[in-house]
N, C-alpha and C positions, 0 to 999 in steps of 0.2 A: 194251302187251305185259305178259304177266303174270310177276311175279319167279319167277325160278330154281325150280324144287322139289324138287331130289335137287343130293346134292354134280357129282357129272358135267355137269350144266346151269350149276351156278353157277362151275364152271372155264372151260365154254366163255363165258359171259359174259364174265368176266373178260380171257380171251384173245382176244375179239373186239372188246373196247371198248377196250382198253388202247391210250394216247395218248403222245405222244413229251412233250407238254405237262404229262400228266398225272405224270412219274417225276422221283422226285428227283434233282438233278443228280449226286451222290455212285454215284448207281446207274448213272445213264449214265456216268460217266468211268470208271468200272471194266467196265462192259461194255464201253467203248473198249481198256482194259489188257488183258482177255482174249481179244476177237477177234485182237490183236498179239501173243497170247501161241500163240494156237489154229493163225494163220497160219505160225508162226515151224514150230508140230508139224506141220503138212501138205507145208513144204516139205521139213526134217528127214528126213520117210517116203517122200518122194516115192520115190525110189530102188530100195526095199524092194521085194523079190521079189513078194510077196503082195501088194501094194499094184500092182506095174505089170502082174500077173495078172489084175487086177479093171480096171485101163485097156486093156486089150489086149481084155479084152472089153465094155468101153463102145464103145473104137473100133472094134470089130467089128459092135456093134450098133446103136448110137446115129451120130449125125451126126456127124463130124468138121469143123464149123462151127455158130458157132452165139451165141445171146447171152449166152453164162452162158463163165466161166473156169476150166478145168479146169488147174489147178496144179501136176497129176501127166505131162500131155506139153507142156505151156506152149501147147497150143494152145486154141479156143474149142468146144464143144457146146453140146446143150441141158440146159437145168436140171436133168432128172432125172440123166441123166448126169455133170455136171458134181460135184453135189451125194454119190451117189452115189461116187465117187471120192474127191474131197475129201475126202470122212468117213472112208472106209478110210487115208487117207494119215493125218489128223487124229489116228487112235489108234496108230501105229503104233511110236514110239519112247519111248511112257509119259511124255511131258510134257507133256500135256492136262491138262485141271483138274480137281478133284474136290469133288464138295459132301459133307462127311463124313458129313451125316445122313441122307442116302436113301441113298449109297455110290454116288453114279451118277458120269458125267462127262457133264457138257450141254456140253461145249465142241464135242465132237467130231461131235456130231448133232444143234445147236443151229447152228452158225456156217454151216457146207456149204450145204445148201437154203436159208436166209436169205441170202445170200449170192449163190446163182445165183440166186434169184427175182428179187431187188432191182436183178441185173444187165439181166434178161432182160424187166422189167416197167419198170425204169427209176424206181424209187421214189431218193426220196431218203436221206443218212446218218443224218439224223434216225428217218424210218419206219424204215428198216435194223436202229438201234438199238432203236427200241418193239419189234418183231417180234423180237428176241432178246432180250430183258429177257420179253416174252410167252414165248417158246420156256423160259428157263430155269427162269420161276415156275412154270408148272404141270407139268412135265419133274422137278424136282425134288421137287416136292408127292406126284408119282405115287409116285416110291421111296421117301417117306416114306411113304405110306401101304401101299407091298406088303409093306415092313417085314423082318427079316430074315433069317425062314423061305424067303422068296422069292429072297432070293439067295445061301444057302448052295446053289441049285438054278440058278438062272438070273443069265445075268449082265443087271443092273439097265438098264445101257447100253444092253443090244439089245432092253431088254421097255419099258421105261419111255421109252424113246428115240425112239421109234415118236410116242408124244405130244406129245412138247416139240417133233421136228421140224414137226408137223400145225399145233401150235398158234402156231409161227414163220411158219411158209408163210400157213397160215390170216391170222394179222394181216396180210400181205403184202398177200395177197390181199382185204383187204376182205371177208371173212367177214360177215355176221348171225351174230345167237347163237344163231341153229335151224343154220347151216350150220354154221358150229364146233364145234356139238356132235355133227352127224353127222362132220365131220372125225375129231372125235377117236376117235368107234363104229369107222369106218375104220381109222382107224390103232393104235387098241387089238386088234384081231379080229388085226392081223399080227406082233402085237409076238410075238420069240423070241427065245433066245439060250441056251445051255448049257455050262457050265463045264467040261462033259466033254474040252473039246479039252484043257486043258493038262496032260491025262496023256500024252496024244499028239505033244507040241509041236508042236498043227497050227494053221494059218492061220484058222481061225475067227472070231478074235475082229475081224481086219477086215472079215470078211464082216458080221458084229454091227451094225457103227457104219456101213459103206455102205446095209444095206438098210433098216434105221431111219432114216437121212436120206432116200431114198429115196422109203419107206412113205410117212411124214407129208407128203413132200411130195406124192407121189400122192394121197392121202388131201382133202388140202385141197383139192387143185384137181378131184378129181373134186364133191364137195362144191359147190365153187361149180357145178358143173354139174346142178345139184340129185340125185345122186347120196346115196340115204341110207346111216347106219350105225346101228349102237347107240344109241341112248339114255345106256343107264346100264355102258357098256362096262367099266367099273370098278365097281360096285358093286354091279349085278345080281349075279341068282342063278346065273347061266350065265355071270358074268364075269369078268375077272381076276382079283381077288381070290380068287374061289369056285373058280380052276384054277389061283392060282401062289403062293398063300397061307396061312398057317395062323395069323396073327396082323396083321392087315391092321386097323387103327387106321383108320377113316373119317372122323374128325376133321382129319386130315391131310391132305386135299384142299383144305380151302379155309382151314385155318390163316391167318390173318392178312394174306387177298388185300388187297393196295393199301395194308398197311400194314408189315406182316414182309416184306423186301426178301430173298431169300432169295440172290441173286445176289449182296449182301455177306457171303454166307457162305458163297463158294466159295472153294477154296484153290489156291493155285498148285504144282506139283510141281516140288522143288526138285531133286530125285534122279531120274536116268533108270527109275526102277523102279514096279513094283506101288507102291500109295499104301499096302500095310498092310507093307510092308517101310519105309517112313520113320521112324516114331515111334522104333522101335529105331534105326536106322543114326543119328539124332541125335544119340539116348543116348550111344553106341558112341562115338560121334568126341567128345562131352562129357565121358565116363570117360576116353579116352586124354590129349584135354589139359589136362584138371585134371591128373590122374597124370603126365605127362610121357611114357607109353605109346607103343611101337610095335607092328608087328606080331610081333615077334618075342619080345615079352615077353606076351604073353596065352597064357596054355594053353589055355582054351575061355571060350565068353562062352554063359551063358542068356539069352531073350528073353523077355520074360515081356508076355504078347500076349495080344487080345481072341478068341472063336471063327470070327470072318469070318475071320483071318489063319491059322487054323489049316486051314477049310475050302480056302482059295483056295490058301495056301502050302504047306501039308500034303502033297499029291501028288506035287509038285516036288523030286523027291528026287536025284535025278542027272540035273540040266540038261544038253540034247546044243545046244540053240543059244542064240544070242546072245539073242532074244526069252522064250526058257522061263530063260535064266539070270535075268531082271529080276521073276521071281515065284519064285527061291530066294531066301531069305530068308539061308541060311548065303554064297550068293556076295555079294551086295546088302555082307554085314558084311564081308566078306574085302576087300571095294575099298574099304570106309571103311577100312578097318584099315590096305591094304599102300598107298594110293592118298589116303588122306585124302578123296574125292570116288569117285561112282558116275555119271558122266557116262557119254553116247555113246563116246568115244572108250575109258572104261575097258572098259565092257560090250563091245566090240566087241573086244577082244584077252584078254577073259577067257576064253572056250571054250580046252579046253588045257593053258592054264597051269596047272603043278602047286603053283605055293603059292597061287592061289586054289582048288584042289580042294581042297587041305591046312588050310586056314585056312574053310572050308565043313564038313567034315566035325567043327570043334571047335564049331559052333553047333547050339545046341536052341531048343526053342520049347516052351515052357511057357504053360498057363491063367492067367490072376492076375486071381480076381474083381473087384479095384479099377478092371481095366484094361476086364474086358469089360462090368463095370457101368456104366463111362462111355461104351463105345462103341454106337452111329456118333457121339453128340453130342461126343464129345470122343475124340479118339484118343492116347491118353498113353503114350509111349514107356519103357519102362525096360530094365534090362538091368544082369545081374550077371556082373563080369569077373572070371575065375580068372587071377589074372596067375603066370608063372609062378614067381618067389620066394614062391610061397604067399599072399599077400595076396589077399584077398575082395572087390572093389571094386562099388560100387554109382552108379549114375547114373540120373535122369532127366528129361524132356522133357515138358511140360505141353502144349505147341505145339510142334507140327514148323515146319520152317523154310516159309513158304509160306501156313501157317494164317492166317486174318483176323487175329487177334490178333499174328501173326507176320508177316506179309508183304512183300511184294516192290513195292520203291519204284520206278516211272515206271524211273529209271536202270537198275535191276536188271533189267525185266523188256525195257529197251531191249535189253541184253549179253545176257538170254538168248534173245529171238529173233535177234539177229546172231549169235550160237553156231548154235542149230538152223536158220534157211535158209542158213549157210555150207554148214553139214554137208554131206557128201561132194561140193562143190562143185554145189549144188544154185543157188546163188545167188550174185553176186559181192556186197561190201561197199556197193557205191553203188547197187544195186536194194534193198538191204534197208532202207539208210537211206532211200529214195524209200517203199517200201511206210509205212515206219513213219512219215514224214509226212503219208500219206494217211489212217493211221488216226486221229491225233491228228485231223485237220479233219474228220470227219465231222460234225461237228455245224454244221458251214458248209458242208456240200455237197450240193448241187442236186440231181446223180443221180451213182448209184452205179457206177463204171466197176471195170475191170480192177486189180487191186488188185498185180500182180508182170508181168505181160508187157503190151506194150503192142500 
């Protein structure tokens, strides 16, 4: 066969040969930490209005048995369903993961469709793992390369999303590199998503991350049915880049396949919020305890933030729900401030309350070229507090809590999926510690079962 000859062929290469044998072990034990981390967000959302709107019509349309585990009724369907579902659960409480440098979250449309494939094909924890280590590296490559003209327009998750699920399914699937590249033509032609909802505070963004797991997996398995797509779905003249782009770097496709691990350079979300409201809420709680600061000693606090934080937070001006408060950037600082932490339980009794409106409307957001020269490679927090004895105070955060360089140890990220599948009694204490012994052995297991209901 002859080598690769445009960057879109030598991705699907890559994602079709990609071997359980072949990834460092460093990369698999972290794509262990983040499926634990992605399960812990699926059951967390389970609950979620929007979320059991999108199950009501799986179960409306799809099988109500089946071989794949849908997490959102505890009971079993088929893949696309199941995967589908999943995913809208997966983003629904903003503690999915985030790669800072394409601005994407592969957790949420990476793990769903891997997941019900592996259930429903019966692949083993091993394959499981190559096929999401495949799903994350070209999934994130994609956002790097649509770059971030593309998603002060589109949200990256529902365009870019579309691939990474194609190219998880696809490795599942046992792909060739002529079918995985028509996978991806497939599943690039479907890729959408638009940030317009969050003026609206509408349901969208899980419609986003359901049909992107969805797509890719459709995608793949038509694919193996010799089912063609695009070629150069990303790089053609008619192709994404040429309709979602204005600075679309192509270099960035195949960046450093099989050698830049790009899955260790995913971040965990430490904060129930939007990931460009963290670098500040950092800062914020780092100014209060050096200072000795409470909420009632700040007069107002600046943000001094990259342009993604300005486009995505900007709109968000008087949040009416719990969902639209976690992309105010002034609430996000009001529950570091009066709350020390922006967790579920805060975000859900903020709507309302008048010293987080109060404490909201003292926060701004400022340009600071330091910040958005760095960003997406680096998202650096700062923030200038007006306390109210007149003193100027300054703080900031080079890594947010969560970043690689910052991260979340085995323990920590055990507490934080025992936190989010408690949440609203979605889960009791002795299923979650079961789940999370299944996750640590996948690399000792045979075929992939049910991961929370039995």
């Amino acid at each position: 066969m002859n080598a690769p000859s445009h960057p879109s062929a030598v991705l699907a290469d890559f994602a079709a040969s990609l071997h359980h044998d072949t990834i460092p072990a460093a990369v698999l034990r972290r794509t262990e930490d983040l499926m634990l981390d992605t399960l812990g967000s699926m059951l967390a959302g389970s609950s979620a209005r929007p979320v059991r709107t999108i199950a009501d019509y799986a179960n409306a349309m799809g099988p109500t048995s089946g071989p794949s585990e849908n997490l959102v009724s505890g009971r079993s369907t088929s893949p696309a369903f199941a995967a589908m579902v999943n995913a809208a659960a997966a983003h629904m409480v903003e503690q999915d993961d985030v790669h800072n440098g394409s601005v994407f979250h592969p957790a949420a449309v990476v793990f769903p469709p891997a997941i019900a494939l592996a259930q429903a094909l019966g692949r083993s924890g091993p394959e499981l793992l190559a096929a999401c280590v495949a799903g994350y590296e070209v999934g994130i490559r994609v956002g790097e390369f649509l770059g971030r003209s593309h998603y002060r327009i589109f949200h990256t998750t529902g365009t870019a999303g579309n691939l990474a699920a194609a190219a998880a399914a696809g490795n599942l699937l046992r792909l060739d590199n002529e079918q995985m590249l028509h996978a991806l033509g497939s599943a690039g032609t479907q890729a959408a998503g638009l940030w317009e909802f969050l003026k609206d505070a509408a349901d969208s963004k899980q419609l986003h991350t359901a049909r992107a797991a969805a797509n890719g997996l459709m995608a793949a398995w038509l694919a193996r049915d010799g089912f063609t797509g695009a070629r150069r779905i990303l790089e053609g003249a008619q192709g994404m880049a040429a309709g979602m782009s204005t600075d679309a770097d192509i270099t960035r496709l195949t960046d450093g396949l099989g050698s830049r691990w790009a899955v260790l350079e995913t971040s965990f979300k430490f904060h129930a919020s939007c990931r460009h409201t963290h670098p500040a809420a950092d800062a914020l709680l780092k100014a209060m305890q050096e200072n000795g600061l409470q909420a009632q000693d700040i007069a107002r606090v600046e943000t001094h933030v990259h342009q993604g934080a300005l486009d995505v937070l900007g709109p968000v001006v008087h949040p009416t729900t719990v969902h639209q408060s976690k992309f105010s950037m002034g609430t996000v600082l009001a529950l570091i401030a009066l709350h020390g932490r922006a967790g579920l339980a805060e975000f859900d009794a903020a709507p309302g309350q008048a010293e987080v409106a109060d404490f909201r409307e003292r926060v701004s957001m400022e340009l600071d070229p330091e910040v958005d020269a760095a960003y997406p490679a680096r998202w650096i927090g700062k923030v200038t507090v007006h306390a109210q004895d007149g003193r100027r105070l300054t703080a900031r955060v080079d890594e947010p809590k969560g970043d690689p360089g910052n991260t979340l140890s085995r323990p920590e990220i055990e507490d934080k999926a025992l936190r989010l599948a408690t949440y609203r009694n979605a889960c009791d204490a002795a299923t979650v510690r079961a789940l999370i012994g299944r996750v640590w052995k996948l690399a000792e297991t045979e075929r992939v079962g049910n991961f929370v209901f039995e």
